[in-house]
C-alpha positions as CSV (number, residue, x, y, z in Angstrom):
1,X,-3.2,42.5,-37.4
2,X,-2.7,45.2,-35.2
3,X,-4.1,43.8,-31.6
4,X,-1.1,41.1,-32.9
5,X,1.4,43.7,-33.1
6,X,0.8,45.1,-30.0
7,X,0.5,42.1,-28.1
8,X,3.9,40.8,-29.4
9,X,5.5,44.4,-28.7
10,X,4.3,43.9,-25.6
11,X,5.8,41.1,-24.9
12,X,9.6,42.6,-25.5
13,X,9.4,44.5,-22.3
14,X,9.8,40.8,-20.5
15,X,11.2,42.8,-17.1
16,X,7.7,45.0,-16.8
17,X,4.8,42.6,-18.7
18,X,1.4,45.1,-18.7
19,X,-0.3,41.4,-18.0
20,X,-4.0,43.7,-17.8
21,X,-3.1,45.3,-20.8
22,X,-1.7,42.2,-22.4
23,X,-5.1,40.2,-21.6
24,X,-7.5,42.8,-22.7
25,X,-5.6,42.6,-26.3
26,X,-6.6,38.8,-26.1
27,X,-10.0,39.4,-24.8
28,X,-11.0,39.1,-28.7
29,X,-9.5,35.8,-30.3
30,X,-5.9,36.9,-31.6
31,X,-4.4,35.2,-34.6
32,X,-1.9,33.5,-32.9
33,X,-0.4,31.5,-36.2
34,X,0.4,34.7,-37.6
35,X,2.1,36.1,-34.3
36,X,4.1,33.0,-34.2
37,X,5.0,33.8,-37.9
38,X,6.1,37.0,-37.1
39,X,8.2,36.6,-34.2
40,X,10.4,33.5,-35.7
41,X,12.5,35.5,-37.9
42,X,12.8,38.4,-35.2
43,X,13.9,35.4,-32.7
44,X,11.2,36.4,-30.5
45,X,8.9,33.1,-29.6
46,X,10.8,33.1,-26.1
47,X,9.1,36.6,-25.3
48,X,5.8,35.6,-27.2
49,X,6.1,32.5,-24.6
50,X,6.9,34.0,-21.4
51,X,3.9,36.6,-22.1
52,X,2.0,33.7,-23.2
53,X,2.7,31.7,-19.8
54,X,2.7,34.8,-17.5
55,X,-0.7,35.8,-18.7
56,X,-2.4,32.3,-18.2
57,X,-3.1,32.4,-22.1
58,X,-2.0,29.4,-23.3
59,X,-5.5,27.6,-23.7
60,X,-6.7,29.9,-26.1
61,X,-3.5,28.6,-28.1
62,X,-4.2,25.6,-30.4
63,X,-3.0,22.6,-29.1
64,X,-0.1,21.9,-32.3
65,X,0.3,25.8,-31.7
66,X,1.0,25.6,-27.7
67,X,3.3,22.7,-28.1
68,X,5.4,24.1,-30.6
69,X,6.0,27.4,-28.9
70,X,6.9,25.6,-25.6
71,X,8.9,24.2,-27.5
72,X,10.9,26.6,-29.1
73,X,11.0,28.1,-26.1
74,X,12.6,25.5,-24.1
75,X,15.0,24.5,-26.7
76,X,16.3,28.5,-27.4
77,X,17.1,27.9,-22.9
78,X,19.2,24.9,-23.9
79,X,20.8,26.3,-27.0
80,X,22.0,29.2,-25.0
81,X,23.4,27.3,-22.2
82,X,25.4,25.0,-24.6
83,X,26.8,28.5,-26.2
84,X,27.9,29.6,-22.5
85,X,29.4,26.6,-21.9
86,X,31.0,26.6,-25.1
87,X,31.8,30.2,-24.1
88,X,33.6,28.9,-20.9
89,X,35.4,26.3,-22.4
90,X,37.2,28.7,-25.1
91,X,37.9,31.5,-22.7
92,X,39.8,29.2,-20.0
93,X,41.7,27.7,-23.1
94,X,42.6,31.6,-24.5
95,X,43.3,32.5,-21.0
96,X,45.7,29.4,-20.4
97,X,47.6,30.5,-24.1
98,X,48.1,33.9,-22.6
99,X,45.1,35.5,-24.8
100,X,42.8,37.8,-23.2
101,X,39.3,37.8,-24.9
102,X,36.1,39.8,-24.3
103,X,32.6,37.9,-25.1
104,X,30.4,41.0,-26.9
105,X,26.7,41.1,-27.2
106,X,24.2,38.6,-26.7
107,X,26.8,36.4,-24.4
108,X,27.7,38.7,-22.6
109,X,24.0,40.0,-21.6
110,X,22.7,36.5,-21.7
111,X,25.9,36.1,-18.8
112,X,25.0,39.3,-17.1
113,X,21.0,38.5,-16.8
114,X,20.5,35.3,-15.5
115,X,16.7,36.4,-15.5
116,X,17.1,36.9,-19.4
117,X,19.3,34.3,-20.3
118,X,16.1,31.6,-21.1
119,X,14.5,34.3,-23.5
120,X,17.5,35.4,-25.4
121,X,18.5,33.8,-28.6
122,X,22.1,33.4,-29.5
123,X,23.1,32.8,-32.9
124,X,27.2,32.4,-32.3
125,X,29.7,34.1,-30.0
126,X,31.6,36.6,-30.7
127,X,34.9,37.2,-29.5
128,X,37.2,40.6,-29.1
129,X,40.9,40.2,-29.3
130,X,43.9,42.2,-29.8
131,X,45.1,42.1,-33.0
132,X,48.1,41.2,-32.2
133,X,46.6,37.9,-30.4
134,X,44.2,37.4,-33.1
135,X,46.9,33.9,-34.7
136,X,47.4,32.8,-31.2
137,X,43.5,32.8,-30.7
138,X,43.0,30.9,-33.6
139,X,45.9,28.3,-33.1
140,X,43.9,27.7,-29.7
141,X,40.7,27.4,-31.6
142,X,42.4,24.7,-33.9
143,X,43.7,23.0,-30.8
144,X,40.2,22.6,-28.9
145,X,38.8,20.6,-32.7
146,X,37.3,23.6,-34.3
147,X,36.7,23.6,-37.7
148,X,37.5,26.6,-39.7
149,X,34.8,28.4,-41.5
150,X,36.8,31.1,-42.4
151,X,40.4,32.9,-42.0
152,X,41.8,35.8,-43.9
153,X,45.4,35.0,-44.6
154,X,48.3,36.5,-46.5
155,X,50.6,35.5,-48.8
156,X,52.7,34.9,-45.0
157,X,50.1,32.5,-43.7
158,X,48.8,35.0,-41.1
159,X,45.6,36.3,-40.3
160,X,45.1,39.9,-41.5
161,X,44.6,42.4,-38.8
162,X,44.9,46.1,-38.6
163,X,44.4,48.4,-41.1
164,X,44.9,45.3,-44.1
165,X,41.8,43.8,-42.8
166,X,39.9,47.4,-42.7
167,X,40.6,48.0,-45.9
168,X,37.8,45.5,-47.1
169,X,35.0,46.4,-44.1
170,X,35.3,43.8,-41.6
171,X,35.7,43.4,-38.4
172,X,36.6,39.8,-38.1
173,X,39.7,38.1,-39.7
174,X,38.2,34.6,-38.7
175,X,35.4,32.6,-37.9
176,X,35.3,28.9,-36.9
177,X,32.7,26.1,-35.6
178,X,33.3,24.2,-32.4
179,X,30.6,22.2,-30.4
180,X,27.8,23.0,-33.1
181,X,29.1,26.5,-32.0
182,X,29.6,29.3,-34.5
183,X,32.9,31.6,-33.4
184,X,33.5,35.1,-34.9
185,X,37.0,36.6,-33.4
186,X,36.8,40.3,-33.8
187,X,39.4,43.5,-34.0
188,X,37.0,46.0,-33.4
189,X,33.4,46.9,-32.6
190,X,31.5,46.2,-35.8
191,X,29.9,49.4,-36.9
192,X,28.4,51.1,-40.7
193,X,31.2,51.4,-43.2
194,X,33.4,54.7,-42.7
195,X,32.0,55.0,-38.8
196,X,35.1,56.3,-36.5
197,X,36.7,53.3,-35.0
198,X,35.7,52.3,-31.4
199,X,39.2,52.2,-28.9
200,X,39.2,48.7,-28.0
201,X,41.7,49.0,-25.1
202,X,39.0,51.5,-23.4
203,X,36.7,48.6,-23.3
204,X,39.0,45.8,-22.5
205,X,40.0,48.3,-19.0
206,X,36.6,48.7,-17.9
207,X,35.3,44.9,-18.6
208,X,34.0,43.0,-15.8
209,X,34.4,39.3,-15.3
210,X,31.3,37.4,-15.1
211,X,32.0,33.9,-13.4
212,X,30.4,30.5,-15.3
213,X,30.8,27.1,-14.4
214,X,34.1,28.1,-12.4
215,X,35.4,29.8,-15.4
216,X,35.9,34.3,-15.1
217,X,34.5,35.5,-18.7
218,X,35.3,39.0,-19.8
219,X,32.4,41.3,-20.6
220,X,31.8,44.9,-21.0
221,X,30.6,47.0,-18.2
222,X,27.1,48.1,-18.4
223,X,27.1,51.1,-20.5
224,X,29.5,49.6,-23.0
225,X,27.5,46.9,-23.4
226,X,24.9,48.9,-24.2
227,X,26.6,51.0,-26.8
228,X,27.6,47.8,-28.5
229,X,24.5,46.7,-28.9
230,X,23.5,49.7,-30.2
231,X,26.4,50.3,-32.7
232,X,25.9,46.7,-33.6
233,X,22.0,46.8,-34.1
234,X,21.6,50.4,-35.9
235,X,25.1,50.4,-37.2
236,X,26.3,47.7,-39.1
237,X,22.8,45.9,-39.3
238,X,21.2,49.0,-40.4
239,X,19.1,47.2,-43.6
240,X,17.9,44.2,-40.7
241,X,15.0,45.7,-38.9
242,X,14.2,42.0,-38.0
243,X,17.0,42.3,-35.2
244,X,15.3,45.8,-33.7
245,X,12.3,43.9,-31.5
246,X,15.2,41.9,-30.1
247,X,17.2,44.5,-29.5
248,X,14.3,46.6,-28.0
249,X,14.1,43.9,-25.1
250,X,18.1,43.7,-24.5
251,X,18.0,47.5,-23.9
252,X,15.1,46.4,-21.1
253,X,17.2,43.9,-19.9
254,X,20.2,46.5,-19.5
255,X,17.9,48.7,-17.9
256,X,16.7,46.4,-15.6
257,X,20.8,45.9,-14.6
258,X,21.0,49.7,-14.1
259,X,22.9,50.4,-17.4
260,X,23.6,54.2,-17.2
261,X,22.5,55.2,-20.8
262,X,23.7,58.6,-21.2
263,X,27.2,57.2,-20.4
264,X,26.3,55.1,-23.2
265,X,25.6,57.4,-25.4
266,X,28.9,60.0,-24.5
267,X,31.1,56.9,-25.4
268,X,29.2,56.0,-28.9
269,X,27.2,58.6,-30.3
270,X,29.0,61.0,-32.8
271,X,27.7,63.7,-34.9
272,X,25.6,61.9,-37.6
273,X,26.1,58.4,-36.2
274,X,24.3,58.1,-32.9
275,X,22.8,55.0,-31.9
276,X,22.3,55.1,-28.3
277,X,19.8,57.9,-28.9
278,X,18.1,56.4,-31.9
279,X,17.5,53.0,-29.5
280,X,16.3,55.5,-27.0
281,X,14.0,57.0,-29.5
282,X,13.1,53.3,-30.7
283,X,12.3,51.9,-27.2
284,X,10.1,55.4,-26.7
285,X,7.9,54.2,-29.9
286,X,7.5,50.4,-29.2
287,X,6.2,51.8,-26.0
288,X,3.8,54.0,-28.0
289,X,3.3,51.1,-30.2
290,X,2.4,48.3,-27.6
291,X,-0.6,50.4,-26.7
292,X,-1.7,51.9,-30.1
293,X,0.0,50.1,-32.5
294,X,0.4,52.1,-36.1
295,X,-2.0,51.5,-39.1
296,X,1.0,51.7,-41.8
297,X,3.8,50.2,-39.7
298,X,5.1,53.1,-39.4
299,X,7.9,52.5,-36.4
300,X,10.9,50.4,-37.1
301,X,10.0,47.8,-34.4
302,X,6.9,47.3,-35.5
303,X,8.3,46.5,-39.0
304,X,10.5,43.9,-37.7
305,X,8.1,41.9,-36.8
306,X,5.9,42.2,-40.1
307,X,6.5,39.3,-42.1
308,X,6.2,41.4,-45.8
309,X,8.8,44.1,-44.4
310,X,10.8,41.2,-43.4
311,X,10.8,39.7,-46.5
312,X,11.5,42.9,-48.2
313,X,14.8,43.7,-46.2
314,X,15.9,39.8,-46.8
315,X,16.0,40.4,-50.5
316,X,17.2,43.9,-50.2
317,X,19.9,42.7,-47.6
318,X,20.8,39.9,-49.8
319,X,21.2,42.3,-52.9
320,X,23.5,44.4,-51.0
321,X,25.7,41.9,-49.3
322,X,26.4,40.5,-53.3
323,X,27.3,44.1,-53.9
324,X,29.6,45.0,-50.7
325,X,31.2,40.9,-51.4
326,X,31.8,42.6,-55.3
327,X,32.8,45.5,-54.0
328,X,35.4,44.3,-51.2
329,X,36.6,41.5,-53.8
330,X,37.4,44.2,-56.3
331,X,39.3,46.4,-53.6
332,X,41.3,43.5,-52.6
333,X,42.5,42.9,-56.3
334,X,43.4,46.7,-57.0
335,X,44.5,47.7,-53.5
336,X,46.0,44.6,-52.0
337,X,46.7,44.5,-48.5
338,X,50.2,45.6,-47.0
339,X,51.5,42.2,-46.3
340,X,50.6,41.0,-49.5
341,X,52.6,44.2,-51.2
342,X,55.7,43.0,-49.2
343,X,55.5,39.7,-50.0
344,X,55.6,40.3,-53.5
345,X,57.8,43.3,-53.7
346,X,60.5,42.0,-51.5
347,X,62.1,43.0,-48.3
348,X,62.8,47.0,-49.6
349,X,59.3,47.2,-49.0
350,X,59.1,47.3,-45.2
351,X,58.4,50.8,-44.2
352,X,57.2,52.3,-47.2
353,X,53.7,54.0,-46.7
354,X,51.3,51.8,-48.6
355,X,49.9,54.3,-51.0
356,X,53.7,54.5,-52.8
357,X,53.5,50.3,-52.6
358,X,50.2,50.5,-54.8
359,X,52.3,52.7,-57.3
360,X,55.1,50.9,-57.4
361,X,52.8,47.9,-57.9
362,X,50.4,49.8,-60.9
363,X,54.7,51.0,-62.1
364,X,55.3,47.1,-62.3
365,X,52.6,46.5,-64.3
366,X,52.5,49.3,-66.6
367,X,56.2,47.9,-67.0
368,X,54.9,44.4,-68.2
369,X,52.5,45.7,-70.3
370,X,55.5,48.1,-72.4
371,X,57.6,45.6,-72.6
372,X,55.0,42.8,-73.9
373,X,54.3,44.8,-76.9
């Protein structure tokens, strides 16, 4: 399935189609089932289409084949206009509570791109707010008929933020559904467990407002964007190599926009944990790859679109999301959050560092224990 691979890698560079190169790999018939296959899971039948359509192709495509990709297609355009609009609708409702909130990733590109905005798939929106903000933002969330999926409260009845919600790896105290729309509201910049935090007020300084529907929506400027996307693809999705095609053709699109990518990199890389250049160094070999395509899948992009490597990673991924869920569950129950500590130990709590909480909280129950027996 090489000639497939390519011709799907290929298609991720949507701003600069080889169309010569593209036809000559479907000069001999191409197995255009399995392609379609493949790109599903990587959410990539909008590129497969546009290369598809810009290349004339599509009558080599059987006729169920053809339908259903067009269709895809078309419906991916529609689903990402409903989350923009859903987009709108929340940030002029933050915005008239006094809550400033900046759409991240594939909303914010999809917003900056209008060029891109058909091909790229959305999956939810996520939202960066203050932590401080982060109740308000969900009180507004209530208000406008969204259903709660999930909020991480404490014994207080308010969302955990800060360090409390650190402590068990995750950026995002709550998530909610409003319009058929999933909503993730997030602290910080979702990265690899013990990665240096990302300053959030840098990013909320240099935003940009992007105008839809007569509503301004925060986004990052270029280069953070870019960084984002990187921290967020080779960071905390490490174990997903289904999302690096995808990514590979949002780092076109910021190209295309004139992203400055070594200003990307100064901001994001650190010694150890550099993603910029590691997406640099992926885009260099789905370039490579496009045009000689490797016999044993050797490149990560080309392994995101294999269906056996994608299947491989969703069982590992699966395995190890039971283990962090174990993991961050069994934190939670020995090293409870601060506001939980206070709640429980009373008002001469306030102020003590948190490691003497947990050992007046282990005293208290050594305590129990003595005087049981």
């Amino acid at each position: 399935m090489r000639r497939e691979r390519a011709f799907l890698l290929s298609s991720l560079f949507h701003h600069d189609l080889d169309l010569e190169r593209l036809r000559a790999q479907a000069a001999v018939p191409l197995d255009w089932r399995w392609m379609a296959a493949a790109a599903r899971p990587a959410a990539a039948v909008p590129f497969l289409w546009n290369a598809v359509a810009a290349t004339g192709l599509e009558g080599t495509l059987p006729e169920a084949l053809r339908t259903a990709l067009r269709a895809e297609a078309e419906a991916n355009a529609m689903q990402t206009a409903l989350f923009l609009a859903t987009l709108a609708r929340i940030t002029a409702a933050l915005r008239g509570a006094g809550v400033e909130a900046l759409a991240l990733k594939g909303s914010a590109l999809a917003l900056l791109d209008p060029a891109y905005r058909p091909l790229r798939h959305l999956s939810d929106l996520d939202l960066l707010i203050r932590p401080g903000q982060q109740d308000a933002a969900g009180a507004v969330l209530k208000a406008a008929g969204a259903q709660v999926l999930l909020e991480e409260r404490d014994l207080d009845g308010r969302l955990l933020t800060g360090d409390d919600l650190r402590g068990f790896e995750t950026t995002s105290p709550a998530s909610y559904r409003l319009d058929g729309v999933m909503l993730e509201l997030h602290q910080d910049v979702a990265g690899a467990p013990g990665d240096p935090l990302i300053p959030v007020e840098p990013l909320f300084s240099r935003a940009r407002t992007v105008a839809w529907r007569g509503v301004e929506i925060l986004v990052p400027d270029l280069a953070d964007q870019a960084g984002i996307l990187c921290h967020h693809v080779l960071r905390h999705h490490r174990d997903e190599p289904r999302l690096t095609p995808r990514h590979v053709a949002d780092l076109e699109a910021l190209a295309g926009l004139g992203a400055d990518l070594a200003e990307a990199a100064r901001r994001f890389d650190r010694p150890g944990a550099a993603p910029v250049a590691e997406s640099l160094a992926l885009v260099a070999s789905a370039r490579r790859a496009a045009s000689r395509p490797s016999r044993f899948l050797l490149t990560r992009v080309e392994r995101g679109l294999s269906q056996g490597w994608q299947r491989l990673a969703s069982r590992k991924l699966g395995l190890v999301s039971k283990l962090r869920l174990v993991r961050g569950q069994g934190l939670r129950f020995l090293f409870p959050p601060r506001r939980y500590l206070e709640a429980r130990l009373g008002e001469r709590s306030r102020g003590v560092p948190l490691p003497l909480l947990h050992l007046r909280r282990l005293g208290r129950a050594l305590t129990r224990i003595l005087r049981a027996r």
